[in-house]
Every structure is written in structure tokens, then in C-alpha cells.
SETIDREN-252951 format. One record per residue: y, x, z of N, C-alpha, C, O, CB in turn. Coordinates in Angstrom, 3 decimals. Each point is the difference from the previous one (the first is absolute). Glycine has a CB too. Example, Ala and Ser with C-alpha at 12.3 -4.5 7.8 and 13.67 -1.06 7.14 Angstrom:
2
+----------+----------+----------+----------+----------+----------+----------+----------+----------+----------+----------+----------+----------+----------+----------+
:       nY :       nX :       nZ :      caY :      caX :      caZ :       cY :       cX :       cZ :       oY :       oX :       oZ :      cbY :      cbX :      cbZ :
+----------+----------+----------+----------+----------+----------+----------+----------+----------+----------+----------+----------+----------+----------+----------+
:   -5.690 :   13.190 :    7.800 :    1.190 :   -0.890 :    0.000 :    1.200 :    0.900 :    0.000 :   -0.019 :    1.036 :    0.665 :   -1.154 :   -2.928 :    0.581 :
:    2.223 :    1.542 :   -1.966 :    1.190 :    0.820 :    0.060 :    1.090 :   -0.770 :    0.730 :    1.108 :    0.509 :    0.169 :   -1.736 :    0.675 :   -2.314 :
+----------+----------+----------+----------+----------+----------+----------+----------+----------+----------+----------+----------+----------+----------+----------+
//
This chain:
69
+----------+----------+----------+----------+----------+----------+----------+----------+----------+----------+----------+----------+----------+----------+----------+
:       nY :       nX :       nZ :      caY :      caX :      caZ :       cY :       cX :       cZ :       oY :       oX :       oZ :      cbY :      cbX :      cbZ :
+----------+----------+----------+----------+----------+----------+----------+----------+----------+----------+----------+----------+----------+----------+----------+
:   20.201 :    3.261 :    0.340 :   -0.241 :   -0.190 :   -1.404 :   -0.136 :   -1.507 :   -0.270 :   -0.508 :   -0.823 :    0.761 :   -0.622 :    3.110 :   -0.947 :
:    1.819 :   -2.574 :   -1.363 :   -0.102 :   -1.643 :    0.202 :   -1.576 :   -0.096 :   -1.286 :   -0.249 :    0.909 :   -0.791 :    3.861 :   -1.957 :    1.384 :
:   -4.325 :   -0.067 :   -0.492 :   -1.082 :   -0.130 :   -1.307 :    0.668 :   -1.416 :   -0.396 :    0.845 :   -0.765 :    0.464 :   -3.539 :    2.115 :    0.347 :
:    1.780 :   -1.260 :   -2.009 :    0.602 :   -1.272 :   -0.993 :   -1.560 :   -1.100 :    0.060 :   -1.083 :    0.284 :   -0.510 :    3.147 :    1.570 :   -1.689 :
:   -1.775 :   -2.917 :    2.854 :   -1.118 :   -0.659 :   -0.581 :   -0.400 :   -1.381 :   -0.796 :   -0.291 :   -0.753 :    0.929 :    0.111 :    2.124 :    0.714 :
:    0.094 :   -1.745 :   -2.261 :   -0.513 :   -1.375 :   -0.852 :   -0.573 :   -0.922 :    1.047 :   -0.982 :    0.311 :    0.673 :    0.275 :    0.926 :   -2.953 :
:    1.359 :   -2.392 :    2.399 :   -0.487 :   -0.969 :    0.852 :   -0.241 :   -1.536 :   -0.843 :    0.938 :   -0.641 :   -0.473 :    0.395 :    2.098 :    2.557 :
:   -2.339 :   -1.753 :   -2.135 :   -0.331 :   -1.338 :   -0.876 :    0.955 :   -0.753 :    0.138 :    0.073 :   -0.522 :   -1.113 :   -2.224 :    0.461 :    1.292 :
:    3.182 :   -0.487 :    0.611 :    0.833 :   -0.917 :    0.024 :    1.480 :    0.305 :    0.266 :    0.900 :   -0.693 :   -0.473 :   -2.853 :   -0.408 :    1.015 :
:    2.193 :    2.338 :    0.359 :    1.229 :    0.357 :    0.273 :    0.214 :    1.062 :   -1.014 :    1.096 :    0.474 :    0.297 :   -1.107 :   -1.146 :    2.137 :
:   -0.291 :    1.086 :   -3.119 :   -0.152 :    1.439 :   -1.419 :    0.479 :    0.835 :    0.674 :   -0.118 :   -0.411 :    1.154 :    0.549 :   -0.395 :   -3.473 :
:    0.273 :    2.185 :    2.324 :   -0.240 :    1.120 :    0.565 :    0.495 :    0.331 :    0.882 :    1.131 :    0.343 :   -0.345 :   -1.564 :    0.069 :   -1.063 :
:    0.303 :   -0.277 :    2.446 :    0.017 :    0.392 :    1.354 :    0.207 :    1.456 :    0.402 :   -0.904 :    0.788 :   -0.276 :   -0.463 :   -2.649 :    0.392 :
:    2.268 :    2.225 :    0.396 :    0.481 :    1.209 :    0.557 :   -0.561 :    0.408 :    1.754 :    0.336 :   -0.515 :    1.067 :    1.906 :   -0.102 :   -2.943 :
:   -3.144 :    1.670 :    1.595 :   -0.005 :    0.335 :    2.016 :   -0.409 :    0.674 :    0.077 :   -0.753 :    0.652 :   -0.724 :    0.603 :   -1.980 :    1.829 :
:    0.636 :    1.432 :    0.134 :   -0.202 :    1.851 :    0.174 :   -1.568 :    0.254 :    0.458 :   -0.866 :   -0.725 :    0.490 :    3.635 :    1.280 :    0.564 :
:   -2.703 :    0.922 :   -1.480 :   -1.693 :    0.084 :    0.083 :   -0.138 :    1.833 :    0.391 :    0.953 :    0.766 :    0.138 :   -1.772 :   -3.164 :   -2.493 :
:    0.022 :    2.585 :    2.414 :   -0.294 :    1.466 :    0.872 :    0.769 :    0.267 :    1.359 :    0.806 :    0.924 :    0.115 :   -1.134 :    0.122 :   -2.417 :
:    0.141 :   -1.573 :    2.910 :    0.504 :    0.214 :    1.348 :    0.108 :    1.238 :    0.385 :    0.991 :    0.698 :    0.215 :   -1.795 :   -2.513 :    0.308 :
:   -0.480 :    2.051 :   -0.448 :   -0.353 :    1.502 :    0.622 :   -1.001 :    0.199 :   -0.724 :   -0.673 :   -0.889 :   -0.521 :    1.308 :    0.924 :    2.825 :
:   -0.921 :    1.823 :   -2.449 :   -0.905 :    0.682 :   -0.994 :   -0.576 :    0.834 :    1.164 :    0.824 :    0.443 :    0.799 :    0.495 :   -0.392 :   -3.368 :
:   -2.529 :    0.200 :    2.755 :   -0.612 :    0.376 :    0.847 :   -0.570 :    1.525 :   -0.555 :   -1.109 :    0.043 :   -0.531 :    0.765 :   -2.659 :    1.447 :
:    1.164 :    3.863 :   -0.762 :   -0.871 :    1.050 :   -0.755 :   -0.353 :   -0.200 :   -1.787 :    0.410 :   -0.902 :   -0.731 :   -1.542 :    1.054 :    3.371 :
:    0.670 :    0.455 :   -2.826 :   -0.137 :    0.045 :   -1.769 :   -0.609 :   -1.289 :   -0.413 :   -0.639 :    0.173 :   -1.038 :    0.161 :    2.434 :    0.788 :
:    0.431 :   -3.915 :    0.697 :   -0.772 :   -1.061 :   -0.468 :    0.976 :   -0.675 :   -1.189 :    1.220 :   -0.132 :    0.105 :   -2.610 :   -0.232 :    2.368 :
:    0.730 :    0.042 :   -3.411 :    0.676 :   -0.932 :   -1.163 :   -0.025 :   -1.283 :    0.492 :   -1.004 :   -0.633 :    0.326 :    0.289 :    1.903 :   -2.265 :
:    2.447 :   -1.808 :    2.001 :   -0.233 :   -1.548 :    0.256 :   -0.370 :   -0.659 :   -1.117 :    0.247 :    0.416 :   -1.132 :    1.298 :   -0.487 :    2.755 :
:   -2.169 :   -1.011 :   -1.361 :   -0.265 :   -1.279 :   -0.939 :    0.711 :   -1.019 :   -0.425 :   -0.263 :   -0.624 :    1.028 :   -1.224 :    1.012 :   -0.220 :
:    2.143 :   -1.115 :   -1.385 :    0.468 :   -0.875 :   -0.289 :   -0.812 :   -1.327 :   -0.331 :   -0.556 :   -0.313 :   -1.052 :    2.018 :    2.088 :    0.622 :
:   -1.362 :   -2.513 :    1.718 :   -0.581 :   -1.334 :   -0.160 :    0.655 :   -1.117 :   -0.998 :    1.026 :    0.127 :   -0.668 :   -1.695 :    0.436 :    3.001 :
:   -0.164 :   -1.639 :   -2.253 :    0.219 :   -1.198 :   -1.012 :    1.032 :   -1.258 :    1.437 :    0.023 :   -0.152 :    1.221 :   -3.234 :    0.617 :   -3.450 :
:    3.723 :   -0.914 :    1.273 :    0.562 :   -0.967 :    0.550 :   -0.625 :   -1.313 :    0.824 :   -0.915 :   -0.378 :   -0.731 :    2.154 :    1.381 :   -1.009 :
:   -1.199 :   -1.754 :    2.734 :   -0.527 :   -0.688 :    0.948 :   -0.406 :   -1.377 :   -1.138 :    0.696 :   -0.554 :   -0.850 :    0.847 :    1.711 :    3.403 :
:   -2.576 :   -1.323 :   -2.241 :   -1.308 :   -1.063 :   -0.682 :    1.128 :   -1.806 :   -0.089 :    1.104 :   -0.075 :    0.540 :   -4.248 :    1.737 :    1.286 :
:    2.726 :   -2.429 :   -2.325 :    0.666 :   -1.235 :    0.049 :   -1.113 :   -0.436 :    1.216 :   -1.023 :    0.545 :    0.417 :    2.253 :   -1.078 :   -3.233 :
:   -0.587 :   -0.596 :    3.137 :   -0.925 :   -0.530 :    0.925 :   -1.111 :   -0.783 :   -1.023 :    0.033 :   -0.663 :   -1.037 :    1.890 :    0.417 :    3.218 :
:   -3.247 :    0.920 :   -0.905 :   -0.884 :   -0.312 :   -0.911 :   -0.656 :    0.537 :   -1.267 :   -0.955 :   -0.521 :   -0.576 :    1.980 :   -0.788 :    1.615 :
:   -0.535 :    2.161 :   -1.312 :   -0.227 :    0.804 :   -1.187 :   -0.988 :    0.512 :    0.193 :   -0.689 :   -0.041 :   -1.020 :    2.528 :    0.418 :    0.443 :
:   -2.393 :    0.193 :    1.509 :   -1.536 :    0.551 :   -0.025 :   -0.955 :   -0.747 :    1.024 :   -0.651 :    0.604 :    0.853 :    1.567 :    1.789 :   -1.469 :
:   -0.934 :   -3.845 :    0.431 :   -0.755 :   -0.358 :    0.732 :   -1.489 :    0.250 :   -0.940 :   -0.804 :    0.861 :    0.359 :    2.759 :   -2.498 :    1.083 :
:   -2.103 :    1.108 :   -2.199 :   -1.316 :    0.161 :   -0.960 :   -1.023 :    1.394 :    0.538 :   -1.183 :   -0.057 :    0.336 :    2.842 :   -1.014 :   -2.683 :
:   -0.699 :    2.376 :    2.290 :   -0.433 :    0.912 :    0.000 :   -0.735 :    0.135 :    1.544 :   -1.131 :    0.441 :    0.200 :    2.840 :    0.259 :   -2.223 :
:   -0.587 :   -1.288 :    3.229 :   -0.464 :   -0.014 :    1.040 :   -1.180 :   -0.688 :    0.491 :   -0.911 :    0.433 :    0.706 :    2.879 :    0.037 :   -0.696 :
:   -1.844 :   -1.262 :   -0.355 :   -1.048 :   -1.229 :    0.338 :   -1.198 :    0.258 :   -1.076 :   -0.880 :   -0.860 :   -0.037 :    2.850 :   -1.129 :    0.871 :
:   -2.067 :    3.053 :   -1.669 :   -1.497 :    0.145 :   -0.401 :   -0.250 :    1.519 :    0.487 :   -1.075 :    0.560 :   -0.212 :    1.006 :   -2.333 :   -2.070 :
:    1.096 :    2.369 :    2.924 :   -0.227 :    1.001 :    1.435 :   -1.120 :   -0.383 :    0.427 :   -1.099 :    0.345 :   -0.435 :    3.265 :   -0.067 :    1.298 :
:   -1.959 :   -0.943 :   -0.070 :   -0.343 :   -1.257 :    0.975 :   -1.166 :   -0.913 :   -0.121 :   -0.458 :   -0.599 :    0.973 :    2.667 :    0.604 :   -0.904 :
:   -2.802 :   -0.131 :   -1.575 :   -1.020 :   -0.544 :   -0.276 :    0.120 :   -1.390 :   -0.498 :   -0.990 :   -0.732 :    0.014 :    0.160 :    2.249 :    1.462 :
:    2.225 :   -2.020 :   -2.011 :   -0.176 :   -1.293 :   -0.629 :   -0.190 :    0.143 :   -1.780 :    0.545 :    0.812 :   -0.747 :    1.042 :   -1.878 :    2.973 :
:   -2.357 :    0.196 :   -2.492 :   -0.502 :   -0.080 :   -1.230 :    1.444 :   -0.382 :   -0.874 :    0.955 :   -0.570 :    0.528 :   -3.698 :   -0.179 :    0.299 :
:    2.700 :    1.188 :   -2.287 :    1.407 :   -0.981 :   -0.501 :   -0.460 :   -1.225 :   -0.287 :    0.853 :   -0.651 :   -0.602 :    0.463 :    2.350 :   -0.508 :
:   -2.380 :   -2.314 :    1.306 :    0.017 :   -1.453 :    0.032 :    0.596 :   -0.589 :    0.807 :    0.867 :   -0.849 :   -0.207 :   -2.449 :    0.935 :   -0.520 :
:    0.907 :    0.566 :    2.449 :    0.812 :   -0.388 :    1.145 :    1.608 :    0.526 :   -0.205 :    0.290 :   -0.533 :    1.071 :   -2.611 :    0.672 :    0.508 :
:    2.941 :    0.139 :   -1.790 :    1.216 :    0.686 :    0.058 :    0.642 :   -0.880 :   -0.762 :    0.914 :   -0.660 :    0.495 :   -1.486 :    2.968 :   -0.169 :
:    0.142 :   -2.494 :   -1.875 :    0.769 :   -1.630 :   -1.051 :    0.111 :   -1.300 :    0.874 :    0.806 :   -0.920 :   -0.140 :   -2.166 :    1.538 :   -2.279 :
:    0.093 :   -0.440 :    3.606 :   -0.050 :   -1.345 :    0.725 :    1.545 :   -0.207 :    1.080 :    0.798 :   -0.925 :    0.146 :   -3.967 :    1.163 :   -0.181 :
:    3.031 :    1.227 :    0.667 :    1.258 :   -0.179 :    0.779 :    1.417 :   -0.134 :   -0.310 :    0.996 :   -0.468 :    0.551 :   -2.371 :    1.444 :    0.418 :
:    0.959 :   -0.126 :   -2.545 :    1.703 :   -0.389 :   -0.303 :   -0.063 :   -1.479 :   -0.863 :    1.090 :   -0.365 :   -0.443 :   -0.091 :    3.290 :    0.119 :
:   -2.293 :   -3.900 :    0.015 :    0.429 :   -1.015 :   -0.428 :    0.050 :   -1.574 :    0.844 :    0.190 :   -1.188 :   -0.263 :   -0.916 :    2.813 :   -1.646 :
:    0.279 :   -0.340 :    3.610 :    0.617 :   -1.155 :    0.856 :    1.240 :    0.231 :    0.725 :    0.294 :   -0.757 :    0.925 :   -2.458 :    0.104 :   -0.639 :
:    2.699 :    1.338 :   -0.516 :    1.028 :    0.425 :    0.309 :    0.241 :    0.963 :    1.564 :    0.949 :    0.185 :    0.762 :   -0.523 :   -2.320 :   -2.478 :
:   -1.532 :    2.479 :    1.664 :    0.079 :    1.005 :    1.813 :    0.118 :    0.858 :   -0.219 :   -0.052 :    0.703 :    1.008 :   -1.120 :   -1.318 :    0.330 :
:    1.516 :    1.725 :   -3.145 :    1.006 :    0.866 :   -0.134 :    0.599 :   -0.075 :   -1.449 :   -0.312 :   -0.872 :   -0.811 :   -0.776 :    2.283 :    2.621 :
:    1.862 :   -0.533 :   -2.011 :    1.177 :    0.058 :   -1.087 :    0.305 :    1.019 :   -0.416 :   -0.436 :    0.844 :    0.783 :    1.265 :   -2.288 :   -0.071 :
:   -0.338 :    1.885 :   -1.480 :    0.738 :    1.141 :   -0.691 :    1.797 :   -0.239 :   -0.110 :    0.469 :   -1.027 :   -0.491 :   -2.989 :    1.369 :   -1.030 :
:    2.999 :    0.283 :    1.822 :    1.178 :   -0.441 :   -0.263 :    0.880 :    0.844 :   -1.427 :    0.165 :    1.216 :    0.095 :   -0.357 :   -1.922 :    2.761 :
:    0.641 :    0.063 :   -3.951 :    0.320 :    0.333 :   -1.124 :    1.125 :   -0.117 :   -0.153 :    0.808 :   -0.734 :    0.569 :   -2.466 :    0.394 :   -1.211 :
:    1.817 :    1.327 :   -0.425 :    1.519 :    0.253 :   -0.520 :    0.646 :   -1.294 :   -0.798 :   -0.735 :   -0.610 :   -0.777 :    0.093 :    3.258 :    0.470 :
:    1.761 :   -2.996 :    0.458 :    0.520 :   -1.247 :   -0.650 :    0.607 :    0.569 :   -1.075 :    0.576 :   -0.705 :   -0.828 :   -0.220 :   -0.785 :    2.727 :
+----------+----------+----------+----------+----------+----------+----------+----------+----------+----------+----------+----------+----------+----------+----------+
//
């Protein structure tokens, strides 16, 4: 089976998806793969950094987001 997905920079993306169905289970249809960087915020207050600390790292540059042009 092929799915359709929305990708922030490459727009829609074709691939195949349900491999295998295991017995009566409903597959899911996932989201398309993160930009780099895209969830660092979320991770890193996983993790226990404050968003003060977190504005600090991305305004020294020891991380980034990478954005759509």
C-alpha cells in the first residue's frame, strides 16, 4: 500500500506503508520525519532544561533548528 505524506520542505511524499498486518490490528499512519532539530525544545525540557537555558543554547549557537527556505 502506498500513503501520502506532507513534508515541510520536499511537499508530498509517496511510501509505502503497511508492510505487514498482524491479525485484526488497525494500522496507523504515521507523520512524516521531523526537520532537523525540530523537536529539540521538546526534548531537552524532557530532560530538564529550563526555556531560559534552552534560548541560551540556541543563542550560542550549540543548537539550531533547521527551516524551511
Amino acid at each position: 500500500m502506498i500513503a501520502t505524506y506532507e513534508h515541510a520542505w520536499a511537499g508530498k511524499l509517496r511510501v509505502a506503508w503497511r508492510y505487514v498486518q498482524f491479525g485484526d490490528t488497525t494500522p496507523v499512519q504515521g507523520k512524516s520525519t521531523p526537520l532537523l532539530g525540530e523537536q529539540n525544545r521538546e526534548v531537552l525540557r524532557e530532560v530538564g532544561y529550563s526555556d531560559e537555558a534552552i534560548d541560551e543554547l540556541y543563542a550560542k549557537g550549540v543548537i539550531k533548528t533547521e527551516t524551511v527556505s
